[in-house]
Every structure is written in structure tokens, then in C-alpha cells.
C-alpha positions in Angstrom: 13.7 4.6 -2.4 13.6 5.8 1.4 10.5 3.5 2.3 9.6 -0.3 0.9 5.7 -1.2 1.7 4.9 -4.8 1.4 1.3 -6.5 2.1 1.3 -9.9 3.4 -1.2 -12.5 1.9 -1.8 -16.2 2.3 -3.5 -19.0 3.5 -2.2 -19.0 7.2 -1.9 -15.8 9.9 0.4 -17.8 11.6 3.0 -18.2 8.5 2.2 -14.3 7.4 3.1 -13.1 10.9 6.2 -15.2 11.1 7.7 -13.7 8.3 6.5 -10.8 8.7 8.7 -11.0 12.0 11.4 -12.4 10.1 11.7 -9.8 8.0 12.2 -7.0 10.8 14.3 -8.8 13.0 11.8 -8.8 15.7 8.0 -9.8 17.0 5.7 -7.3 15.9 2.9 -9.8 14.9 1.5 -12.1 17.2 1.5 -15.4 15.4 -1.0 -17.2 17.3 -3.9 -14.5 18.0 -5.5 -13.8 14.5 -7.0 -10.1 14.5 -9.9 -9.3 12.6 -8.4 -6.6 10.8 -5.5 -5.6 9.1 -2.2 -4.6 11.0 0.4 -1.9 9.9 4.1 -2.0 11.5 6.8 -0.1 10.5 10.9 -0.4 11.4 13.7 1.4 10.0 16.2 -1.4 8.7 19.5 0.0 7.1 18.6 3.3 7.0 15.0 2.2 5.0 12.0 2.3 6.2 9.9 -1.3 5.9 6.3 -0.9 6.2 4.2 -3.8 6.2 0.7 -4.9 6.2 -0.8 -7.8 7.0 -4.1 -9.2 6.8 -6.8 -11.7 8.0 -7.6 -14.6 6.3 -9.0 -13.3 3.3 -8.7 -16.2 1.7 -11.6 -17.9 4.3 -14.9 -19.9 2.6 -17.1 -17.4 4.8 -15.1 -14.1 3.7 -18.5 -12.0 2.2 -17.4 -10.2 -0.9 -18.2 -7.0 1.0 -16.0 -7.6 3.8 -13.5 -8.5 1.4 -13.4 -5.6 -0.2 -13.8 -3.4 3.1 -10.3 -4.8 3.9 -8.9 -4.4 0.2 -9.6 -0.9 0.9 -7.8 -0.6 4.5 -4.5 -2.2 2.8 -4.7 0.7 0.2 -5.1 3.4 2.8 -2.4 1.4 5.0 0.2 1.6 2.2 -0.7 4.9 0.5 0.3 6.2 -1.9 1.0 2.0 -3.0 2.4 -0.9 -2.3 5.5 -1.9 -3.9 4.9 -5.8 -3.2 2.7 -8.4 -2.6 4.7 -11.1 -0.7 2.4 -14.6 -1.0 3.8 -16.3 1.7 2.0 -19.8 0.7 1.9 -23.0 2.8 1.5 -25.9 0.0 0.1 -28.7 2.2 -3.1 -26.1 2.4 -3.2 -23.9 -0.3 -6.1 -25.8 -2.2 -7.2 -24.8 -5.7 -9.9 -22.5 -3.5 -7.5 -20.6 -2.3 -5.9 -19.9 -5.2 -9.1 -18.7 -6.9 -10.2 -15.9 -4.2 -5.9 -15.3 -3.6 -6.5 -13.8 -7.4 -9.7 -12.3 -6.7 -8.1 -10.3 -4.0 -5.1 -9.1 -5.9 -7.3 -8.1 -8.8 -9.7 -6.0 -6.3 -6.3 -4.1 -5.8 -5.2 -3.8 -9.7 -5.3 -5.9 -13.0 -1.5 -5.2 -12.1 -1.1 -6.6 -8.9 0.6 -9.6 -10.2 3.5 -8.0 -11.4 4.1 -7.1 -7.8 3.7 -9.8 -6.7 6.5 -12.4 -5.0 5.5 -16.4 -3.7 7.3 -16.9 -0.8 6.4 -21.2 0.1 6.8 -21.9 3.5 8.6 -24.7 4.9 6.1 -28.4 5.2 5.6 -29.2 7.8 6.6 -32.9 8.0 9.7 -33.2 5.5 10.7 -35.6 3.8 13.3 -36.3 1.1 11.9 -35.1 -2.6 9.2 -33.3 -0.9 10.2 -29.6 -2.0 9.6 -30.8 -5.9 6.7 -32.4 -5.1 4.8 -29.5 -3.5 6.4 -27.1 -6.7 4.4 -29.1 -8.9 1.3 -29.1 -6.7 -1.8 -27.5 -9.6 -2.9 -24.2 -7.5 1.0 -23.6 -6.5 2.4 -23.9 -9.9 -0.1 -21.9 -11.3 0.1 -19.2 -8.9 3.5 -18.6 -9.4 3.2 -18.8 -13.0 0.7 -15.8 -12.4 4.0 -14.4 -10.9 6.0 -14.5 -13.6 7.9 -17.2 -11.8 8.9 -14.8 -8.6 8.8 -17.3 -5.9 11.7 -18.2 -2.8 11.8 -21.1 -0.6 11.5 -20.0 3.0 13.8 -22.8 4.1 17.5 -21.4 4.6 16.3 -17.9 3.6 17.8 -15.4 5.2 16.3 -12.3 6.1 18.7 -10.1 4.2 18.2 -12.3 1.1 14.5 -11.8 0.9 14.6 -7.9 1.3 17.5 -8.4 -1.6 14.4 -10.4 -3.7 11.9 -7.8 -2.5 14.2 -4.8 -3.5 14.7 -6.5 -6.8 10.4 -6.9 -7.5 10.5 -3.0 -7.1 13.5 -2.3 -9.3 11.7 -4.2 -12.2 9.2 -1.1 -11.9 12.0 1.5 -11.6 11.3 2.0 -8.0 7.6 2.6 -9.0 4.6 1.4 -6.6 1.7 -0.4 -7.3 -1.0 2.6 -8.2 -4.3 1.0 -6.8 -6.1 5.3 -6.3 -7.9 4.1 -9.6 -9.1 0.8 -9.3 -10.0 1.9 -5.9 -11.9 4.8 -6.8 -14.2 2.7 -9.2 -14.4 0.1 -6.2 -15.7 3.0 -4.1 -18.4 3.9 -6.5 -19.5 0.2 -7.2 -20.0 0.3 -3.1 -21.8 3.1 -3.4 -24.4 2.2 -6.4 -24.8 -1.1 -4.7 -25.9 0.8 -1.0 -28.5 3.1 -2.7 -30.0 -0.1 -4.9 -30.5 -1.9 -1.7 -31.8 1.2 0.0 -34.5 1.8 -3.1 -32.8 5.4 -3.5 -31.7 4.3 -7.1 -33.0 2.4 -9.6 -30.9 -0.1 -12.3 -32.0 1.8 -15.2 -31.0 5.7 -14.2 -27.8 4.9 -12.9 -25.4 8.1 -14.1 -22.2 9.7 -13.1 -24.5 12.7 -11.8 -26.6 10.3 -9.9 -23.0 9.8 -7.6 
């Protein structure tokens, strides 16, 4: 595998774009401006290229479900033909049983199978304190997110960058190098979009909607 495409997804830019920086060895994100939009970097690491995307806070209250998806989309065309992995960088002290609830709506927008792509990466508290590690691994929405996982998750504390390209390397190999195909999920998201337009437009009514109709 010549190329490795992650997407980055969470509950804080700030957290996403810090490892996304760790990861490369450099600052390609800028962790305290949050774009509206997703961002695509690329850097060749050990004669690999690492591609990743991250995203805005699509785990926000006020994120419409159209917007939602309009990004979904952009993190397809980002990492076409697929990603290989979903890294959920997760900050417990916020991750509320919320987030966990549209973090799943998200990765099912992308495939039924984005979960077996996926990797929890839990961020380091932010006030420590002894004990505090098992405490947040048995906090509801975090446990049950990595559950969701299959039990794929690291502690960002003492992680060193080469260890977590090793863990993400090691998600991909579970699929026999294979990427995540989203073409089809996508294609029926597309077409939802599009019934959904011509409804509100009074082109189309709810009763002779057809493949022809498209």
C-alpha cells in the first residue's frame, strides 16, 4: 500500500488538528482557527504517502443534516477512491452521550461499515489526576463508542507518532489493505439529495417518485 488516507473526527478541532500534526511530524493544521470546511494535507513519510482529512465540528447541536451531509460528501471526494481509517480522536471530559449519537450518524452517512475502520484515539484530560485514565474508559458514550470499534482505541498520552501509524497500518491490514468503499452509499445519498430538492421545488411529487424520474 503506497498511500494510507485517514479522516479525522471528534469533538474538538483543536485535538483533531494536533494529531493530525503529530502524525506528520509537522504543522499543517492550524489548531486554534477552525475552518468551515474540510482540509486535505498530504506528506510522504517513509516512502508512504499519508493523506489526511479533517473536518469541522460535525458533531455541533446546530450542524443541519444537509450541511452534514454536504461535508460527508467532500471527505469522500477528498479521499477517493476510500478511506482506509477513521481515527476518533475523542476528548472524554466532552464527549457527551450527544456526541456520541451524531459521531455514529456521521460514520454511517459514509457506510454501514465505517466502524470497522474505525480507531478511538482518547486524548490526554486535561487536569490529571491519579486513577483518572480508568475513570474516563468507563465513561457511558466512551465505552460504547469503542465497543462500536471492536475495541480499537490508543491513549494519546506517551504515544508516539511511529506507534500510531503502526496501529493505523494494522486497521488496514485487518481488511487486506482494502479501503473503506463509500461510491455506493454515496451514490444513494446523492439521489436522496436530489428527490428531496425537486419535492421542495414542487417538480416531484411523493407518490411518482421512480428511477426514471432521476
Amino acid at each position: 500500500m503506497s498511500e494510507l488516507r485517514v479522516v479525522l473526527l471528534g469533538n474538538s478541532w483543536s485535538q483533531r488538528s494536533s494529531v493530525g500534526n503529530f502524525i506528520l511530524g509537522t504543522t499543517v493544521f492550524n489548531t486554534e482557527e477552525e475552518p468551515d470546511r474540510c482540509v486535505r494535507v498530504s506528506a510522504m513519510l517513509k516512502e508512504k504517502e499519508i493523506v489526511l482529512i479533517n473536518t469541522p465540528d460535525l458533531l455541533h447541536p446546530n450542524m443541519s443534516e444537509d450541511r452534514l451531509r454536504e461535508h460527508v460528501e467532500t471527505c469522500e471526494r477528498f479521499s477517493d477512491p476510500g478511506p482506509h481509517v477513521f481515527l476518533l480522536v475523542l476528548q472524554p471530559e466532552d464527549f457527551t452521550e450527544e456526541h456520541k449519537l451524531k459521531l455514529c450518524r456521521v460514520l454511517n452517512l459514509f457506510s454501514d461499515q465505517s466502524f470497522d475502520h474505525s480507531l478511538v484515539l482518547i486524548s490526554t484530560p486535561r487536569e490529571e489526576s491519579p486513577g483518572l485514565m480508568e475513570t474516563y474508559h468507563q465513561h457511558p458514550p466512551l465505552k460504547e463508542m469503542i465497543r462500536d470499534c471492536h475495541y480499537r482505541f490508543l491513549w494519546q498520552k506517551h504515544l508516539e507518532p511511529a506507534e500510531l501509524l503502526t496501529r493505523l497500518g494494522q486497521v488496514v491490514k485487518e481488511h487486506d489493505g482494502k479501503h473503506l468503499n463509500c461510491r455506493s452509499d454515496m451514490e444513494d445519498l446523492m439521489m436522496m439529495r436530489r428527490i428531496h430538492r425537486r419535492r421542495m421545488s414542487g417538480l416531484m411529487m411523493p407518490h411518482s417518485l421512480s428511477e426514471d424520474n432521476l
